[in-house]
C-alpha atoms as one frame of an Amber mdcrd trajectory, in Angstrom:
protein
   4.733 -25.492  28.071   2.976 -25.530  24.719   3.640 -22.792  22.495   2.350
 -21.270  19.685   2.868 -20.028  16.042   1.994 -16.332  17.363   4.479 -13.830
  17.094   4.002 -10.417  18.766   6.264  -7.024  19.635   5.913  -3.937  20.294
   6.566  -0.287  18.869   6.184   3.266  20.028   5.090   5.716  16.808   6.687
   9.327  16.770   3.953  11.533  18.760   4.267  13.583  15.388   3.825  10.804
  12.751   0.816   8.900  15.143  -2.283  10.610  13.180  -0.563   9.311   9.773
   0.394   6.070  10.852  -2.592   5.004  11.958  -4.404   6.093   8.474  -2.163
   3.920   6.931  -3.210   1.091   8.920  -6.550   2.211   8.540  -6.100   1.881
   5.031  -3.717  -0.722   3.814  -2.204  -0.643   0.058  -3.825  -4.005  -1.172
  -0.498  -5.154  -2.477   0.857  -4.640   1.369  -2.102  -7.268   2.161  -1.593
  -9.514  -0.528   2.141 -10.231   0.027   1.427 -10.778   3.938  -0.646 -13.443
   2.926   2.127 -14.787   0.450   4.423 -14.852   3.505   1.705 -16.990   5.567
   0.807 -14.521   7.654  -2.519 -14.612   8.718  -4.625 -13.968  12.076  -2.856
 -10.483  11.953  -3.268  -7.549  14.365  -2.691  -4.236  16.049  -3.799  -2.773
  18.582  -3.055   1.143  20.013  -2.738   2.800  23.148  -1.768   5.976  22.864
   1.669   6.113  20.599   2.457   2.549  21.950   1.580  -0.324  19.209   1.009
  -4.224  19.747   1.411  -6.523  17.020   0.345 -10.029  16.868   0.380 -12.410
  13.783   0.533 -16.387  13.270   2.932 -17.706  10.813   4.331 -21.424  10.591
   7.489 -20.052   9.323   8.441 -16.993  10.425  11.628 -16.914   8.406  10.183
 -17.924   5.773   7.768 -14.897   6.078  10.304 -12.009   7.193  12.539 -13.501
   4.255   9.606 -12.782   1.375   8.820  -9.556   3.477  12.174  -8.157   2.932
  12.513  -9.402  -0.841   8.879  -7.505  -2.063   9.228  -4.286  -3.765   5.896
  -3.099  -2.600   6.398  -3.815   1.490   9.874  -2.345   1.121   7.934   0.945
   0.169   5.851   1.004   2.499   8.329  -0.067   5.221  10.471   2.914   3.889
   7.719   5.050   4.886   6.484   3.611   8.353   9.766   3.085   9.697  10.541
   6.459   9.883   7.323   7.077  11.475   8.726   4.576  14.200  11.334   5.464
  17.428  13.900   3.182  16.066  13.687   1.518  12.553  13.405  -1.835  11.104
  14.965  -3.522   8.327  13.758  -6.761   7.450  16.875  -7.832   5.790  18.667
  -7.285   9.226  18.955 -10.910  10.770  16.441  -9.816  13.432  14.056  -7.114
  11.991  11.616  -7.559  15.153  12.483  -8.587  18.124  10.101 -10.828  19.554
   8.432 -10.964  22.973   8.384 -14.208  24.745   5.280 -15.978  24.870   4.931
 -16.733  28.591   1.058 -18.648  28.174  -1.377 -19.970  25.407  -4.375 -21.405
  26.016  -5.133 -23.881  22.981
């Protein structure tokens, strides 16, 4: 099978944090934006149902990316913030900050 340079997980947001989560999202810091694209992260979404989150991105080097995510002073404040919003938490200096659901089919 062909696969593809998507990457995608998923999250469940604290019933109590939800409303101020998704504002966030609503309304990304620019510099949050900005450093995502740095990475080479593009094609970048998420989607909601209820408290559960989806997130899907493209990257070429996902390594790369997590590795620039975890050295920027502006996403680690706002990953200090949402990931206590988050059941669980996420450090992207941990070896596996995410971990990634297997892409089972991609139509080209």
């Amino acid at each position: 099978m062909t696969t593809s340079n998507k990457y995608a997980w998923t999250w469940k947001v604290k019933p109590e944090r939800l409303e101020e989560y998704v504002e966030m999202h609503l309304n990304p810091w620019q510099e949050i934006m900005e450093e995502h694209s740095r990475a080479g992260i593009r094609n970048y979404s998420i989607f909601q149902q209820g408290n559960q989150f989806f997130y899907c991105f493209e990257c070429d080097d996902v390594e790369g990316a997590f590795r620039i995510i975890a050295e920027s002073e502006a996403c680690g404040r706002w990953n200090a913030i949402t990931s206590t919003m988050v059941e669980g938490s996420f450090d992207f200096n941990e070896p596996q900050p995410i971990v990634p659901m297997r892409e089972v089919f991609y139509l080209k």
